[in-house]
N, C-alpha and C positions, 0 to 999 in steps of 0.2 A: 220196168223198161230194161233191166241189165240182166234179166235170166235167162237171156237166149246169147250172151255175151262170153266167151270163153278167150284163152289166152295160151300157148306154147309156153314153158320154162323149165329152166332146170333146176333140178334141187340137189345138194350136199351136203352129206351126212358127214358129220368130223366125230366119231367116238371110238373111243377105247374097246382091246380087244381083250384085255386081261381076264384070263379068271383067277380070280385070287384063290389061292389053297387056306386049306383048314388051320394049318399051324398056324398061318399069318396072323390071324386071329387071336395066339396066346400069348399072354402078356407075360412080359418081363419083368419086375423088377430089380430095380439099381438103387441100392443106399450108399454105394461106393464106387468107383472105379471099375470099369469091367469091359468083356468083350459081349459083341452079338454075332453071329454067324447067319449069315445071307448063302444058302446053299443052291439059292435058285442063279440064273443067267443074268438077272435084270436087277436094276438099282429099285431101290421099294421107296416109297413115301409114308413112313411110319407117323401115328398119332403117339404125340408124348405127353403123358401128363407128369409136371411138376409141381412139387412141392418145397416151398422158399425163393427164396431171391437170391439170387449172385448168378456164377457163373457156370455153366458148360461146355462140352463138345465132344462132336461126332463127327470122327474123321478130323478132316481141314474145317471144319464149320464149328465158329464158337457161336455160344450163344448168352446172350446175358439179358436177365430177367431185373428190372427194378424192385426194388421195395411197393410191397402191396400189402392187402390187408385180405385178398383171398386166403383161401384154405388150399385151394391148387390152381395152375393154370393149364387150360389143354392149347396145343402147340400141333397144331394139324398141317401137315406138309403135304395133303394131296389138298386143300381147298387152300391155304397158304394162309391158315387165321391162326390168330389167337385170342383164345377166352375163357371164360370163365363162366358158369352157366348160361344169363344171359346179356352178359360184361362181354362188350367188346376190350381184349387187353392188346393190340397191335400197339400202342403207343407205350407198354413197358417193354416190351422185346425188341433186342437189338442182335442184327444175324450179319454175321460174314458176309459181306459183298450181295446183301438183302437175300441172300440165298437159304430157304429153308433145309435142314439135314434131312438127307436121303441116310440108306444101308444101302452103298456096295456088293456083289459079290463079292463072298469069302467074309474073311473077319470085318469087324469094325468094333473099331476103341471111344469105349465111351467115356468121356473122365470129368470127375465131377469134381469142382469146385468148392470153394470155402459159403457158406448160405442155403445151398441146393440139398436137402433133406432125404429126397427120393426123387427118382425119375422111373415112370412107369412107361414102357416103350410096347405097342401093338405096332409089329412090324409091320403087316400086311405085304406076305412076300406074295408075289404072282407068277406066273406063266402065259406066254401067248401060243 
């Protein structure tokens, strides 16, 4: 009875224009204190994997990991999670003003805290 039935509407499409470049892809790591350089226009949402507990930060944004009993946690700032394979860890992580750390263009200071072992950082720079 409703397949001769049709309707007017519109549709909108909300997505991203980015194409992420190849570097963005290579990973850093940090066993100490250090800079990363954003050479692209745009602020990136880098995935970080940590290893330990305490504290860091990038830029203005600390971040402090609880005591756990994983081996690492990943710290994804474009889905805005944290976990651990398939461990939800949002409830060990505490972020600046609930804000996950972006890369800035240009430099960006990563500095690591007393507990924090390694921080592996995939920038994921892009261009639109």
């Amino acid at each position: 009875e409703y397949a001769h039935s049709y309707a007017t509407f519109d549709i909108t499409f909300d997505c991203s224009a980015e194409r992420f470049l190849k570097t963005g892809e290579i990973q850093q790591t940090f066993t100490s204190s250090g800079n990363i350089t954003n050479s692209t226009s745009f602020d990136s949402r880098p995935q970080l994997i940590i290893t330990g507990s305490g504290s860091f930060s990038i830029g203005d944004i600390s971040v402090t990991i609880a005591s756990h009993s994983f081996s690492s946690i990943v710290l994804d700032s474009e889905i805005e999670d944290a976990y651990s394979g398939s461990n939800n860890c949002n409830g060990l992580v505490t972020l600046t003003n609930h804000t996950y750390p972006t890369l800035a263009p240009g430099s960006n200071t990563i500095t690591i805290g007393s507990g924090i072992s390694k921080i592996v950082v995939t920038p994921r720079w892009y261009l639109i």
